[in-house]
N, C-alpha and C positions, 0 to 999 in steps of 0.2 A: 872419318866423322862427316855429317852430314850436314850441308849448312841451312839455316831457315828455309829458305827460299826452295830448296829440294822438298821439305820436309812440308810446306805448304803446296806444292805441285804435287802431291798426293790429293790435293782435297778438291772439294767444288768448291765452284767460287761463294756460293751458299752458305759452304762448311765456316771457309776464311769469313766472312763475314760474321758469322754466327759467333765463330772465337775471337773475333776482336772485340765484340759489343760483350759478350763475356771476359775478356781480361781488362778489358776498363773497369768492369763492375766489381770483379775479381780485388782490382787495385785499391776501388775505393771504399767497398763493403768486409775484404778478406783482407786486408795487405799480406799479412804473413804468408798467406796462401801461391801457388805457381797460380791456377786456374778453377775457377768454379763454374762449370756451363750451367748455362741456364737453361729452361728453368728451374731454379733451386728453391726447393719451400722450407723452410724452419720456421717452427714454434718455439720461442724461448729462447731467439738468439744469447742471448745472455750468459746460458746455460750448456752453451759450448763453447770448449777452447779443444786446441788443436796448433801444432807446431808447423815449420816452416815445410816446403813441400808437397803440403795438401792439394790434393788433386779429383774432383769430381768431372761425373759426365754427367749428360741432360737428363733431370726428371727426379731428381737425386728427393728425399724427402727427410729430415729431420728432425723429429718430434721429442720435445722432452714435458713430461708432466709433473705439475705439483715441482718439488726440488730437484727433479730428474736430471741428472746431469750426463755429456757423451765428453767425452778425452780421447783426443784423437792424437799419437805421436808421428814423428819426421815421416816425412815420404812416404804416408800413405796416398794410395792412390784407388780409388774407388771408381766403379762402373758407371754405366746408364742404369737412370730406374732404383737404384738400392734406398732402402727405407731401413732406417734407424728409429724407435722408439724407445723410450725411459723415464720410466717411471723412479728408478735409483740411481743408476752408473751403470753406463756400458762405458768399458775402458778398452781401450784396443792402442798397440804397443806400437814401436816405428816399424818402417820399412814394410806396410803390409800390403796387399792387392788382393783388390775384390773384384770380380769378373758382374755382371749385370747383371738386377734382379736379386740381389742378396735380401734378403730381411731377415735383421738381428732386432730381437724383442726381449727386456726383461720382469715385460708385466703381461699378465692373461687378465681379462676379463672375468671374476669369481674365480672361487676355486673348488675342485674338485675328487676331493679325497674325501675320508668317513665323515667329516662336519661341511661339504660340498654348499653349493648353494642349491636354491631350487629351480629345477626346470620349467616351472609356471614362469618364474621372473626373467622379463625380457632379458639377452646377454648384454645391452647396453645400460640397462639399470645393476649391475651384477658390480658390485666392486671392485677397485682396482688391487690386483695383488702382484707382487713380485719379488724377484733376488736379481742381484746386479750382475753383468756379464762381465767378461776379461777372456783378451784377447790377447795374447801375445807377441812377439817381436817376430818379422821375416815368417808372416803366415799368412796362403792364398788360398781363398774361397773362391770354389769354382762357380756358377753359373746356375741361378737360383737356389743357392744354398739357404738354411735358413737356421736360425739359431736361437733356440729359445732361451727361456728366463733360466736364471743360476748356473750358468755353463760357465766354465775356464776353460780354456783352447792354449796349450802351450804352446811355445816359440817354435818354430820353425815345421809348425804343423801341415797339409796341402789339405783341403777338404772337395773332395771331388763333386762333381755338376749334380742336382736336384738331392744333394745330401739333405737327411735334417740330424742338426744336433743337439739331442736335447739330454745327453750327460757329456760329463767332462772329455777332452781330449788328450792323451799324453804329448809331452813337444816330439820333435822331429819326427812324426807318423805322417803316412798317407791313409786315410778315412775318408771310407766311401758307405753310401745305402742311407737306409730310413729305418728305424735309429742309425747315424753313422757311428761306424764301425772302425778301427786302425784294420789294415789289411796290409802293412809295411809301415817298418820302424830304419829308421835309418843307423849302422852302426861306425860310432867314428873309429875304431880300432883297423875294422878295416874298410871304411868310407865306399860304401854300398850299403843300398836298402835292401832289406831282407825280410823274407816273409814272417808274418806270427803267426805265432799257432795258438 
């Protein structure tokens, strides 16, 4: 095991700096939280909770609208750069890891089906519409993932680098592409993942 002092001889002195003015702020703004680098934006702090563990990198952005609420469980741990927006509920379960550059949304701008809006009206005049997200327990988003309005994502899911997912996930799958796809399910009988067909 590794002790501080190795673990900070990885960094510049820059870095050490930068997470100490972050775990003070951490202390006094997050307590429950391990670490929130800065800079971290939210709208609506109010309107997040989140258990012990919580871990961000710098740039982090979290937006909730109207009643929009995010629930965040144990030991997540999130990237640089990732943006959360909510309009309803994004729920997302313990022990998860998002790689940098995630963005999970469960509102669009207007909507788009047979009663659509219209394309003369600016997209920022366009009403706010959505379905809430869920996220599961011991599930890693890869590196600019993104995940749109009304998705479930089961436990133990892996969602690989520039995926977008915009239907549900089965748990224990690795899903990859645009729409992501499951391209391996994992089987506990005999604990190897195996391809789908």
């Amino acid at each position: 095991m590794t002790s501080i002092f190795e673990e900070l001889g990885k960094h510049s002195l820059s870095d050490i700096v930068s997470m100490g003015c972050s775990f003070i702020a951490t202390k006094l703004f997050y307590p429950k939280a391990t670490l929130v680098r800065r800079p971290f934006h939210i709208r609506q702090k109010k309107n997040l909770s989140y258990d012990s563990g919580f871990t961000t990198g710098r740039g982090c952005r979290f937006e909730m609208f109207d009643d929009g609420v995010i629930r965040l469980g144990r030991n997540c741990r999130i990237g640089d750069n990732v943006h959360l927006a909510a309009l309803h509920s994004i729920q997302i379960g313990d022990e998860c890891l998002f790689a940098s550059k995630v963005f999970i949304s469960d509102l669009s701008h207007g909507s788009y089906g047979e009663d659509g809006c219209d394309p003369s009206i600016p997209p920022n005049d366009r009403p706010l519409i959505g379905s809430s997200v869920v996220i599961g327990d011991n599930v890693w988003l890869g590196e600019n993932v993104c995940v749109l309005q009304g998705v479930t994502i089961g436990s133990g899911a892996v969602v690989g680098a520039n995926a977008t997912v915009s239907r549900d996930l089965p748990a224990n799958c690795i899903a990859v592409g645009s729409p992501a796809r499951p391209i391996k399910r994992y089987d506990p009988e005999t604990r190897t993942w195996v391809s789908c067909k």
